[in-house]
VEXKOL-452312 format. One record per residue (C-alpha): residue in three letters; x, y, z. Coordinates in pm, 1 decimal, always signed. Each point is the difference from the previous one (the first is absolute). Layout:
// residues N
type: ALA c1: X c2: Y c3: Z
...
//
This chain:
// residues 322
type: UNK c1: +6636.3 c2: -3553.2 c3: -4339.2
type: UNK c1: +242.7 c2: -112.5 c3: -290.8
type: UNK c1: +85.3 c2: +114.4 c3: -349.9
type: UNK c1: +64.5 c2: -205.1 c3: -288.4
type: UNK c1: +98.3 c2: +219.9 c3: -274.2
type: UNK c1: -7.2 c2: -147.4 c3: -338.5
type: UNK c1: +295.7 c2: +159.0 c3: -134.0
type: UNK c1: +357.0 c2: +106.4 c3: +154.1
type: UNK c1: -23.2 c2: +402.0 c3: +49.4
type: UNK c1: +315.7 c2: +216.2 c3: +156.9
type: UNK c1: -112.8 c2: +267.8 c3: -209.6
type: UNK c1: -335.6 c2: +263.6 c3: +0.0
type: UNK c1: -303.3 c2: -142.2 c3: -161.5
type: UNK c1: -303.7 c2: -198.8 c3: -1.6
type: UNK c1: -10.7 c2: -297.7 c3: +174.9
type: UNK c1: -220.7 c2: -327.8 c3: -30.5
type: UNK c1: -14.8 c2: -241.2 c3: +305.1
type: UNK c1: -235.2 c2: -204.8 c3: +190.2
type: UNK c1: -102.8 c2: +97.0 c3: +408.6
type: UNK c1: -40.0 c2: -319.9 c3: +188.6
type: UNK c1: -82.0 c2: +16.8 c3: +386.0
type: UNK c1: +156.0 c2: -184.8 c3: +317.9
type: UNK c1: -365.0 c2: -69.0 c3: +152.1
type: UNK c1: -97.4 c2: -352.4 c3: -83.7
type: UNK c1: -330.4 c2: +154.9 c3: -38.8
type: UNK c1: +147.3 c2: +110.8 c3: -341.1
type: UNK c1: +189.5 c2: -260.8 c3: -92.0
type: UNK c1: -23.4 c2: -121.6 c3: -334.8
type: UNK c1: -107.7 c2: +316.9 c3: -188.0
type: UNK c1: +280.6 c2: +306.7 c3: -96.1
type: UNK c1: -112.5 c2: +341.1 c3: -136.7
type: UNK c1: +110.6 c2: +183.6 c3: -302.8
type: UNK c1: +237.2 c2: +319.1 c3: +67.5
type: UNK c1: +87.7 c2: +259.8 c3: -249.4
type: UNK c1: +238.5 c2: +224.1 c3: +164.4
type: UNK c1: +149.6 c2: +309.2 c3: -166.0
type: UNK c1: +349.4 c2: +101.1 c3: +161.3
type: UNK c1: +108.5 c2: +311.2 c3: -72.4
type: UNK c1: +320.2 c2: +208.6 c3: -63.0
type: UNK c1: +23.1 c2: +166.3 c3: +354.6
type: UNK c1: -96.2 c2: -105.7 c3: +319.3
type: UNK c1: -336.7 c2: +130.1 c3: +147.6
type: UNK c1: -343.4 c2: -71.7 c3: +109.1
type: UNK c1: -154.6 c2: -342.3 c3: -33.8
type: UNK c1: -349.0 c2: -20.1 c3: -126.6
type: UNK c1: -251.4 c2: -302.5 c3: -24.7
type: UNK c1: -291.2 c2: -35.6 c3: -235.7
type: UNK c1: -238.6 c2: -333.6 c3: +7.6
type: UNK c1: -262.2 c2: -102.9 c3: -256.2
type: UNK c1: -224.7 c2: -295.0 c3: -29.8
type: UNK c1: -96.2 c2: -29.3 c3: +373.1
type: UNK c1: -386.0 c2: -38.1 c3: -199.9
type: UNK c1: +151.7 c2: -177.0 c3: -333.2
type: UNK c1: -330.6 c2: +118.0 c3: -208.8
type: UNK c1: +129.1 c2: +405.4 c3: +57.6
type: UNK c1: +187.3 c2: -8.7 c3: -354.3
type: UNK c1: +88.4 c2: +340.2 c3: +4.0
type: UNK c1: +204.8 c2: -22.7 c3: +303.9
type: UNK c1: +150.4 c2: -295.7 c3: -112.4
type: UNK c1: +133.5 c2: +146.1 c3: -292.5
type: UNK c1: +90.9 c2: +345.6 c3: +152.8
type: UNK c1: +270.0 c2: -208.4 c3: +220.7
type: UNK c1: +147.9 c2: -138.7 c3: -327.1
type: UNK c1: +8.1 c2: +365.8 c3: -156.4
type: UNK c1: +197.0 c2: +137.4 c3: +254.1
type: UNK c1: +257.8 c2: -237.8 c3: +48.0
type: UNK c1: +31.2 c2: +59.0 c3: -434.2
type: UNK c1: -7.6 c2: +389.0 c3: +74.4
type: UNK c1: +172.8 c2: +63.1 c3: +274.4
type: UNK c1: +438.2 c2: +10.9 c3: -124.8
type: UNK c1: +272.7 c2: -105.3 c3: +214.3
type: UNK c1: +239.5 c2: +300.0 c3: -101.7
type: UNK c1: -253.8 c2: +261.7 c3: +99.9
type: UNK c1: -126.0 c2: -163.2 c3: +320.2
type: UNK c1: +120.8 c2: +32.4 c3: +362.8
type: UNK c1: -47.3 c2: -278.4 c3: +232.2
type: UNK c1: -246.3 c2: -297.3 c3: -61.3
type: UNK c1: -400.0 c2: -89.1 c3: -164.5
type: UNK c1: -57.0 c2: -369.6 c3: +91.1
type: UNK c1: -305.9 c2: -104.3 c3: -124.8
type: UNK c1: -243.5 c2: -339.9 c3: +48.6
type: UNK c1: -210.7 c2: +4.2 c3: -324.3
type: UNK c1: -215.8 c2: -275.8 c3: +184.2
type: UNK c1: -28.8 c2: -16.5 c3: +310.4
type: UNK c1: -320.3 c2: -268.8 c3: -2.7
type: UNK c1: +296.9 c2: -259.1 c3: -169.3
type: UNK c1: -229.4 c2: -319.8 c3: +161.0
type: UNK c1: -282.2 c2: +155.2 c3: -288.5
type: UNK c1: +116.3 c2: +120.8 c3: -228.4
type: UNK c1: -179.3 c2: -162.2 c3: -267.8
type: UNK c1: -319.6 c2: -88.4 c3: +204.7
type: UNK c1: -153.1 c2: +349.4 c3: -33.5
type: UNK c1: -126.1 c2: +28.8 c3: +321.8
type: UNK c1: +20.3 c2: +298.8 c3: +289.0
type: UNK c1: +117.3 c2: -260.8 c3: +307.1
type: UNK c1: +285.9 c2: -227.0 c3: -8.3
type: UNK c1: -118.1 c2: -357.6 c3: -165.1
type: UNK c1: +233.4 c2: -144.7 c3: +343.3
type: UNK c1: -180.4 c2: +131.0 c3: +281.8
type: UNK c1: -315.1 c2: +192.7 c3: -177.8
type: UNK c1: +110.4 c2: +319.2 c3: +144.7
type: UNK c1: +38.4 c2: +346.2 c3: -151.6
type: UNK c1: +285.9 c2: +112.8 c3: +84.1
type: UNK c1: -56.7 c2: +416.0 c3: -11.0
type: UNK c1: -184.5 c2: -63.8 c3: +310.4
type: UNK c1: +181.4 c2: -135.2 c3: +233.0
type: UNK c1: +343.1 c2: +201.3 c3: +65.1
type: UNK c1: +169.6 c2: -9.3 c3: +228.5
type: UNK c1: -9.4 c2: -378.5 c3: -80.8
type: UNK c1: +92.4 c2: -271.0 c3: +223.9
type: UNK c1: +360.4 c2: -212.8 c3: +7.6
type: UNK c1: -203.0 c2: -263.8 c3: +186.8
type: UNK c1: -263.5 c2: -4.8 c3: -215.5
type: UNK c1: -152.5 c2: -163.4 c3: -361.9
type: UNK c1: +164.4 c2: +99.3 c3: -338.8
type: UNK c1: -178.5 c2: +318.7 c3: -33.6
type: UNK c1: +47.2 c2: +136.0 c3: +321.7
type: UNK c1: +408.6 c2: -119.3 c3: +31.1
type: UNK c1: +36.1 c2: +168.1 c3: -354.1
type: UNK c1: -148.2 c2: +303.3 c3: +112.8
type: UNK c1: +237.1 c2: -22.3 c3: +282.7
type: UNK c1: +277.4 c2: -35.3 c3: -233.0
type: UNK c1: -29.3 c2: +275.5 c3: -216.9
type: UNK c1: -11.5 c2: +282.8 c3: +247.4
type: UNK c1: +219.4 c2: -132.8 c3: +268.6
type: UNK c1: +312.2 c2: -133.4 c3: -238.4
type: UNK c1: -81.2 c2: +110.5 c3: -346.4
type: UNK c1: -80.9 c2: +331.6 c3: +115.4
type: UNK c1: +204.8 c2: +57.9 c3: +277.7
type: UNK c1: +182.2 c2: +323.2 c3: -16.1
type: UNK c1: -144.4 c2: +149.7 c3: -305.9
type: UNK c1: -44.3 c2: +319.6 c3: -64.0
type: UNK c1: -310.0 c2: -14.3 c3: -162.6
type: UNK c1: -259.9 c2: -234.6 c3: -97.7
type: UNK c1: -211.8 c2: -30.9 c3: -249.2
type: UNK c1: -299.6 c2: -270.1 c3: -25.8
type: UNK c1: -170.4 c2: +4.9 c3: -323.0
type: UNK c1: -346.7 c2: -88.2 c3: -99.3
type: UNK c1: -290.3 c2: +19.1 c3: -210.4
type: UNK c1: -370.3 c2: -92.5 c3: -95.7
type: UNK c1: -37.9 c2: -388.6 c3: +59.0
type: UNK c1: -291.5 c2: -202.1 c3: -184.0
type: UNK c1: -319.9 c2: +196.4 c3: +55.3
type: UNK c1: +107.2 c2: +283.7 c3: +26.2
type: UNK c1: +6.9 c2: +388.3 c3: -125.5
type: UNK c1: +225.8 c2: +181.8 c3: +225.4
type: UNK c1: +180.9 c2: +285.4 c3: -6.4
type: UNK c1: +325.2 c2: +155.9 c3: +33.2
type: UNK c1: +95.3 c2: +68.7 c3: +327.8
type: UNK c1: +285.8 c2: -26.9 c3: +295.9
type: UNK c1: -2.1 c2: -125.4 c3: +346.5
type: UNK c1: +255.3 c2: +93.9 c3: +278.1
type: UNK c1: +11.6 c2: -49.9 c3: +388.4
type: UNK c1: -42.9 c2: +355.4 c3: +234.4
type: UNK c1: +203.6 c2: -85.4 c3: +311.7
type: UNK c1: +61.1 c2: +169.7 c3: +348.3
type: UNK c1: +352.9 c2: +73.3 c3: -146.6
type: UNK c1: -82.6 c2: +292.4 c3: -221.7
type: UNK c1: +326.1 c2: -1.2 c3: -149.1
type: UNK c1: -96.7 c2: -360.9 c3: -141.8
type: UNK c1: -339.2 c2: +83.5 c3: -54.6
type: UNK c1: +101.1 c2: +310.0 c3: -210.9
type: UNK c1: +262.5 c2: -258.5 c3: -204.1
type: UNK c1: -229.0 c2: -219.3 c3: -80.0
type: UNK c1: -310.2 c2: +281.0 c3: -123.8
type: UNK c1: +341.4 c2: +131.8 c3: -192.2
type: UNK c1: +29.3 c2: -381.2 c3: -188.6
type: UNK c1: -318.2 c2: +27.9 c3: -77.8
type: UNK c1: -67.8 c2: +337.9 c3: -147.6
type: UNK c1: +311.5 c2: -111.1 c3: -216.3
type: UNK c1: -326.8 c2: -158.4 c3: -221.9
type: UNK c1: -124.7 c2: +293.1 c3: -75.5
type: UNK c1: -354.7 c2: -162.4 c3: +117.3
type: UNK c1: -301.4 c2: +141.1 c3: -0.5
type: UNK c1: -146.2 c2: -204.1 c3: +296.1
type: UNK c1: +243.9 c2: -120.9 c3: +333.8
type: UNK c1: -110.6 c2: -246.0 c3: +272.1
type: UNK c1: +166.7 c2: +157.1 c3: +287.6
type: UNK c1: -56.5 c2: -290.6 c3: +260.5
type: UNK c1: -58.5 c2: +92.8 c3: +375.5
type: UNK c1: +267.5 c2: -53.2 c3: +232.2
type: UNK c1: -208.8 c2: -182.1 c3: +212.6
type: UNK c1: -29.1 c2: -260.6 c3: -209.9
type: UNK c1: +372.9 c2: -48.4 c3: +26.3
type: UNK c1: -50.1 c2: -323.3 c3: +231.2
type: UNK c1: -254.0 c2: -147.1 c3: -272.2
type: UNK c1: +126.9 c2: -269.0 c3: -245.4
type: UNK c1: -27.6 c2: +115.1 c3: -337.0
type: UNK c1: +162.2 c2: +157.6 c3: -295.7
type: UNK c1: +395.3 c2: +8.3 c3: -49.5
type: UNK c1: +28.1 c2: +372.8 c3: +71.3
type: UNK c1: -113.2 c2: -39.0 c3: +353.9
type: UNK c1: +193.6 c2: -316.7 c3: +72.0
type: UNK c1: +314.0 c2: +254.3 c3: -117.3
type: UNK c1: -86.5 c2: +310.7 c3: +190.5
type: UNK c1: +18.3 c2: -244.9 c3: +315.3
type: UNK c1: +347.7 c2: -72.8 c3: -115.4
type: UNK c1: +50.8 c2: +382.0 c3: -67.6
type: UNK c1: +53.8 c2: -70.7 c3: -378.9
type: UNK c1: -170.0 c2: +257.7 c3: -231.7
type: UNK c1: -209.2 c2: -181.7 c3: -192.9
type: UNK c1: -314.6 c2: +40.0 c3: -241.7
type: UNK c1: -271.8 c2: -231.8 c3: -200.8
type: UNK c1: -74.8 c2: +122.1 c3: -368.4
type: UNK c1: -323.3 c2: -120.5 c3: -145.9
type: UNK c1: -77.8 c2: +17.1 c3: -359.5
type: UNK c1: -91.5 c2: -205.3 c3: -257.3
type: UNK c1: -411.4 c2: -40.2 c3: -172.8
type: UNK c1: -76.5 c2: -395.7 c3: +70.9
type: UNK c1: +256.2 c2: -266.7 c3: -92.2
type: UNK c1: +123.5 c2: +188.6 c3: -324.1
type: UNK c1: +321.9 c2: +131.8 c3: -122.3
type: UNK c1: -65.1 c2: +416.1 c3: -37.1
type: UNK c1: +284.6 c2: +234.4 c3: -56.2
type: UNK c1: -123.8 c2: +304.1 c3: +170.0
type: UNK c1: -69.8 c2: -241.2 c3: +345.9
type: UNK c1: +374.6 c2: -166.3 c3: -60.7
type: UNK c1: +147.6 c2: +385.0 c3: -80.0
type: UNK c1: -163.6 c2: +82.0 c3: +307.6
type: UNK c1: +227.0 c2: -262.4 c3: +243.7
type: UNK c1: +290.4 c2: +67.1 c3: -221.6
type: UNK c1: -50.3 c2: +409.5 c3: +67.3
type: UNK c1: +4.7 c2: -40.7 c3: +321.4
type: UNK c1: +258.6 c2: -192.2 c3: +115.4
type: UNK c1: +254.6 c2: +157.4 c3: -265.9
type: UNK c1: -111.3 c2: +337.9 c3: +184.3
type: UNK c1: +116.4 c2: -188.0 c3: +354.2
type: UNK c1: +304.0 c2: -111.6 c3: -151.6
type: UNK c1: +45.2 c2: +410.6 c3: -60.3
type: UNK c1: -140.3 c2: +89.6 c3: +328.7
type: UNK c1: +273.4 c2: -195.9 c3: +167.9
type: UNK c1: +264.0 c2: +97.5 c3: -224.2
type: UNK c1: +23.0 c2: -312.7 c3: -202.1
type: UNK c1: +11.4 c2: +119.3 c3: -289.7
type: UNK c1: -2.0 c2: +353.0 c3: -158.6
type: UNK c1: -295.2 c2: +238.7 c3: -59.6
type: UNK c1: -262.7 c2: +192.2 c3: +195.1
type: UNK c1: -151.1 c2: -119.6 c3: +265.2
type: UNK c1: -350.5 c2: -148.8 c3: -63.9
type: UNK c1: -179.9 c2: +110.8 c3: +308.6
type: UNK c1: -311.3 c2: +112.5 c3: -99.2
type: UNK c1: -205.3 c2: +311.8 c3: +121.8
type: UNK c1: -265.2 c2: -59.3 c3: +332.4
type: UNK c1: -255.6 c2: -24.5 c3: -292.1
type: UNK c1: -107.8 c2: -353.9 c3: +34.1
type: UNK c1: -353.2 c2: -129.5 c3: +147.3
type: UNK c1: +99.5 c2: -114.8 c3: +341.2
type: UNK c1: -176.4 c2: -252.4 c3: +230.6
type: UNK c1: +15.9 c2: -84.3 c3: +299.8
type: UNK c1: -222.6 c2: -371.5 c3: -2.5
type: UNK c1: -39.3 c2: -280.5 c3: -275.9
type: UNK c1: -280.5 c2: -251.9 c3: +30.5
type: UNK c1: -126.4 c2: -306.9 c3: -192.8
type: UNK c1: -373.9 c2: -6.5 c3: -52.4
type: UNK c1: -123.6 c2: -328.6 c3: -31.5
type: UNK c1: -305.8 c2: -97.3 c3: -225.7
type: UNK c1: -300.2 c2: +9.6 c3: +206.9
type: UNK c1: -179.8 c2: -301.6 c3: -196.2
type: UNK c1: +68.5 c2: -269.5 c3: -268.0
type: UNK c1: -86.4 c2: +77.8 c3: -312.6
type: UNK c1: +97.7 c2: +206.3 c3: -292.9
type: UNK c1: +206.5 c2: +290.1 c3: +76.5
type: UNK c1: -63.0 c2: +367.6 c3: -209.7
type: UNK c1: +225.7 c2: +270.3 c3: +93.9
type: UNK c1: -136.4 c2: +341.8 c3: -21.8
type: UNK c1: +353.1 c2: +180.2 c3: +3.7
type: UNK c1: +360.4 c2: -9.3 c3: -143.9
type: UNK c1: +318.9 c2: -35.6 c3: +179.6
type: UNK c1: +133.9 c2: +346.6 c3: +114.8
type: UNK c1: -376.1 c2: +170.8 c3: +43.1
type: UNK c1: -0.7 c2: +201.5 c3: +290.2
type: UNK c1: -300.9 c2: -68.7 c3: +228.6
type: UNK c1: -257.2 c2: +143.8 c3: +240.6
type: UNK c1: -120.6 c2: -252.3 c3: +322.1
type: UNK c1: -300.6 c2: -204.9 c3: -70.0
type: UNK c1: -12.7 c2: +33.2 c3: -358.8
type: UNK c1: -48.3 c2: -328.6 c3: -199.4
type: UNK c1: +338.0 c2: -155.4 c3: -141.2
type: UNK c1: -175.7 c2: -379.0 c3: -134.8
type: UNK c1: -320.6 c2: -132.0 c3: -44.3
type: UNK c1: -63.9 c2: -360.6 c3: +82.3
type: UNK c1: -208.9 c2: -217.8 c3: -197.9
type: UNK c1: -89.6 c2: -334.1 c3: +79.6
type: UNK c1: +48.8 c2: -300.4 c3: -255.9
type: UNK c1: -359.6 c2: +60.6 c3: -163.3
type: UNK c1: +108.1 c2: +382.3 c3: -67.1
type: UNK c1: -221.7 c2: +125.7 c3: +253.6
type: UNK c1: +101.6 c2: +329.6 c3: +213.8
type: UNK c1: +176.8 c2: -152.5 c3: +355.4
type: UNK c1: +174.2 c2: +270.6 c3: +154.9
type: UNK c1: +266.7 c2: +343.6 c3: -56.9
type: UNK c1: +333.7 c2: -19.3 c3: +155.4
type: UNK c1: +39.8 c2: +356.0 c3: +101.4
type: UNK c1: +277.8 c2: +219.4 c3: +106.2
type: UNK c1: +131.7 c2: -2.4 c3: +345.3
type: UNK c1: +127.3 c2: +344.1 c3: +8.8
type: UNK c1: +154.5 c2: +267.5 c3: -201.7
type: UNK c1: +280.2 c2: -110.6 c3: -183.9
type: UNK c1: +145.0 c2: -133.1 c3: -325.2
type: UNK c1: -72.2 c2: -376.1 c3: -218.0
type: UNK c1: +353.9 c2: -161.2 c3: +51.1
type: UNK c1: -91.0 c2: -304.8 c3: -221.3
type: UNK c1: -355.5 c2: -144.9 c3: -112.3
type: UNK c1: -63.3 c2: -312.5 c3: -53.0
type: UNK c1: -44.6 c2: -142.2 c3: -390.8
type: UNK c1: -174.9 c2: -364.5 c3: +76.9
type: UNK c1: -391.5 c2: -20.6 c3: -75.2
type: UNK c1: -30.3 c2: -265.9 c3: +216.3
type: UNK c1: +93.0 c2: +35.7 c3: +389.8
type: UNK c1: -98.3 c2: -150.5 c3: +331.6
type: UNK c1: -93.4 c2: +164.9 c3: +310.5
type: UNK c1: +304.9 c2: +115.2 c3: +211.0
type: UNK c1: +221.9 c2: -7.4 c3: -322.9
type: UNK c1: +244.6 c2: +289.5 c3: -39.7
type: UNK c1: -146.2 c2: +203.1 c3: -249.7
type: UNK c1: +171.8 c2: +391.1 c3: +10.1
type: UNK c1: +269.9 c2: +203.0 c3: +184.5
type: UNK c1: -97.0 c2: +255.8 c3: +159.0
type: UNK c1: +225.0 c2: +367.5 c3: +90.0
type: UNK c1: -160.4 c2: +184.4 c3: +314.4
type: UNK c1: +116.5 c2: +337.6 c3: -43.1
type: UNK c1: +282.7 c2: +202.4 c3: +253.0
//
């Protein structure tokens, strides 16, 4: 990995500079770093943005904390890629326009393999390495109404596993993914890529479809100025929240059972019982197809806001309940 600041800096303050990587996998394309460096020397913490370009809120939560966060009052480092999906940028899709991969799915990444995967690879094996904390933020893509909520990895190191649920109750949230250490050896989100790599590490999600909203944008700002406190970056008190939050313990994709038109019959954030209805699928004559129904007791993570959808199409996120 190599730095290419834009501007000469021996003295505390925020940096801008471009992240370029040695694998020729990557060649070509260089990331924008804002990097605040502060008075004293302490902790070093990473935020990312923009791994799903469309989650505006996230975006623009990494640009408010590199404007909020001072030099003179801060000890140690934030570093922070506003967006991290560089290749699209301005294509407005989930997956990389190079490979057609999304990203958020396949850490631990691959050095040997196509853009997304050797990017992946990049970020939490140089970028990342030797953090001490992590913060991947995200929000509601196109189609869909999600809600605010955090994600962090449970390990077989309880000391880890208690840093990380500590990260993440720094959000104040009222829902937590707490992923199962046994899907540790999965490929998937950053968080678990980092708890291999015992780096504490969380993923924020927040943000109402692919719109700018200031209470989803406050919300990733919040949180990772209450890390910063939490790890004695900067003053004030600490902004672990109370064991209040909704906790669960499995998150699942339900998939539209037909094509058609899609009618949800509940809101992000509705608690649910298993079995009861969640969509009603019509066909393209309006006609009555089928319900998509609940698969247990747990909480609507996201629905989805498209009319029309096609059979095995992503359509809601779905909490089971600890």
């Amino acid at each position: 990995m190599q730095i290419c600041w834009n501007e000469a800096m021996n003295e505390p303050g925020l940096r801008h500079g471009h992240v370029t990587f040695a694998n020729p996998g990557l060649s070509g394309y260089r990331w924008p770093l804002l990097e605040v460096v502060g008075q004293l020397p302490g902790p070093r913490l990473c935020v990312m943005a923009g791994v799903h370009v469309n989650e505006a809120s996230s975006v623009e939560a990494a640009y408010q904390i590199a404007a909020i966060v001072k030099a003179k009052e801060l000890r140690g480092r934030v570093s922070i890629l506003p967006v991290v999906n560089i290749a699209g940028a301005f294509e407005h899709q989930a997956a990389s326009p190079v490979d057609g991969k999304n990203m958020h799915w396949l850490y631990p990444g691959n050095a040997e393999g196509t853009f997304s995967d050797a990017l992946a690879h990049a970020l939490v094996s140089e970028w990342a390495e030797g953090a001490d904390a992590v913060v991947d933020m995200h929000g509601g893509d196109t189609g869909e109404d999600l809600i605010q909520y955090v994600v962090y990895q449970e390990t077989r190191d309880g000391g880890l596993s208690s840093r990380n649920e500590e990260l993440a109750r720094c959000f104040h949230p009222d829902v937590m993914f707490r992923i199962p250490a046994d899907w540790l050896s999965r490929p998937g989100r950053s968080c678990t890529a980092l708890a291999n790599r015992s780096i504490p590490a969380v993923v924020s999600e927040a943000g109402r479809f692919p719109m700018l909203n200031a209470e989803d944008v406050a919300f990733h700002v919040t949180g990772v100025l209450n890390i910063a406190r939490h790890l004695g970056m900067i003053d004030g008190a600490q902004g672990v929240a109370p064991s209040e939050s909704i906790v669960l313990q499995d998150y699942r994709f339900l998939v539209a059972p037909a094509s058609g038109l899609f009618y949800p019959l509940v809101k992000s954030g509705d608690r649910v019982c298993a079995g009861r209805p969640l969509a009603r699928m019509k066909d393209l004559f309006g006609q009555d197809q089928c319900d998509l129904l609940a698969p247990a007791s747990g909480v609507i993570m996201w629905i989805g806001t498209h009319l029309l959808v096609k059979e095995g199409e992503w359509v809601a996120g779905f909490g089971v309940c600890a």
